[in-house]
N, C-alpha and C positions, 0 to 999 in steps of 0.2 A: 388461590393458594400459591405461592412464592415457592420456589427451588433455590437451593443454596448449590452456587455455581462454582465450584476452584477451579480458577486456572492461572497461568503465564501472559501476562499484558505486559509488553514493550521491559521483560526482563525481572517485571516485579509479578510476585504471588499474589495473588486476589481473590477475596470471597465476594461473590453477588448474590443479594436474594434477586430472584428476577420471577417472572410469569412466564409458564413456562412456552408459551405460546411468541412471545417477544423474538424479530430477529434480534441474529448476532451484531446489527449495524445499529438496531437499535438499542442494546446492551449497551455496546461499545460508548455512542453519544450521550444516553440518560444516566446510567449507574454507574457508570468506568468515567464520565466525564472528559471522556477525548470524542471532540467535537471535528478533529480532522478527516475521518471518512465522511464522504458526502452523498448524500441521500440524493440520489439523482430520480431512476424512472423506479427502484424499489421494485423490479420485475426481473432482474440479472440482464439487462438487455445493455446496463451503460458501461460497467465499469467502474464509475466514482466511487461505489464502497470497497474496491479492492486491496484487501490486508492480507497478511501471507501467515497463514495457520500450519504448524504442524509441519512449515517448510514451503507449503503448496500455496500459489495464489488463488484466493475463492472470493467470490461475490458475498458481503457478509451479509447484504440483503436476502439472499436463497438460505442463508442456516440459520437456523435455532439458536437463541443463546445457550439451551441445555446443552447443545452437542459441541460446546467449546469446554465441558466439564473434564477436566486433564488433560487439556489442550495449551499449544503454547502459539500466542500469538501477537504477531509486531503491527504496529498501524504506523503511522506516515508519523504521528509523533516519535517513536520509538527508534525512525531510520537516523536522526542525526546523533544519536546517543551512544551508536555503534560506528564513531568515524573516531580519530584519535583525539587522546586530550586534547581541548585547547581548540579543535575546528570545528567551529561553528554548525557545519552543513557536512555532510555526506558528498562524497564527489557524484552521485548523481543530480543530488539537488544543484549541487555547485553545476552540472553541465548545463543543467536545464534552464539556470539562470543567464550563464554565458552564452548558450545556443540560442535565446527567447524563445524556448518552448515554451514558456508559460505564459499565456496572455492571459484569461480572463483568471486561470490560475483553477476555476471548478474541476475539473478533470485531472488536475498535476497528483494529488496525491494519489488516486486509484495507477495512474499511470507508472507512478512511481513507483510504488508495491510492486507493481508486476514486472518491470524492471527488474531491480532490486531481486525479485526469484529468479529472473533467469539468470540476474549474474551471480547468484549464487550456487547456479548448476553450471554454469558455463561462463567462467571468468572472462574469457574471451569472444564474445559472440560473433557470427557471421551477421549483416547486415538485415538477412533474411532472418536469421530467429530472431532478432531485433524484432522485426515486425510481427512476427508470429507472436511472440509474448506480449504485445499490447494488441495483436487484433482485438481481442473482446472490451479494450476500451475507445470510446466515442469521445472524441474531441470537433468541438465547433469550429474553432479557433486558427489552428495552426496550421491544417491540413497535412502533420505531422510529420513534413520535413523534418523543422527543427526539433522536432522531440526525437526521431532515428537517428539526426547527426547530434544530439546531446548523449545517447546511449554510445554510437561508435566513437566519440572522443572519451567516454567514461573505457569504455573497450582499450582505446590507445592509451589509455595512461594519463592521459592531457588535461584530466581537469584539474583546479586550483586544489590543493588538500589542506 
């Protein structure tokens, strides 16, 4: 049996029927059709389906798609939608490109969400909450220099808008 799910995806209203059983990560990729979170270990351990619900960044793999029912929630498609007319990318994205945080690119969008909340709380970050807000994401890759000096240039001001 299917639950009829309302909520806020990347600014627009949505109904889903879904099973109620279904995570929210897999709502998001099957029914919602945004394919940008990535289904990494599916146990909250990586990071890669990180989207920022309700303000807060969560693992979409640990919630229920029922429990996003009057929820409002952004995915990594939704972040360059809210940069001004006319630019392309989000200045985080934009850092992350100019920094080469993003090699193989699986882990950019969880990372990014979780970014994305803490500059939402904290326009300004110290280098240390920088880290703290992507602890809970795993990257293979970059050994996350560059993705700490992509959020501290998003911090200074400095990326392309």
């Amino acid at each position: 049996m299917k639950c009829i799910v309302s909520t806020t995806i990347n600014g627009e209203q949505r109904e889903l029927a879904i099973e109620p059983f279904r995570s929210l990560l897999d709502v998001l990729r099957n029914e919602a059709e945004l394919t940008g979170s990535k289904k990494g270990c599916d146990v909250g351990d990586c990071g890669a389906c990180t989207v920022i619900m309700d303000g807060k960044p969560v693992n979409s793999c640990l919630i229920l798609g029922v429990e996003a029912d009057g929820s409002e929630i952004t995915t990594i498609e939704g972040l360059a939608a809210e940069t001004a007319p006319g630019a392309p990318l989000h200045p985080l994205q934009e850092s992350i490109l100019q920094q080469g945080g993003a090699q193989c690119g699986f882990c950019t969008p969880g990372i990014l969400m979780a970014a994305k909340a803490l500059f939402d709380e904290t326009p300004n970050p110290t280098e240390e909450e920088a880290r703290f807000a992507i602890a809970g994401n795993l990257c293979r890759c970059t050994g996350y220099t560059k993705i700490i000096d992509a959020m501290m240039t998003t911090a200074a001001g400095e990326a392309v808008r």
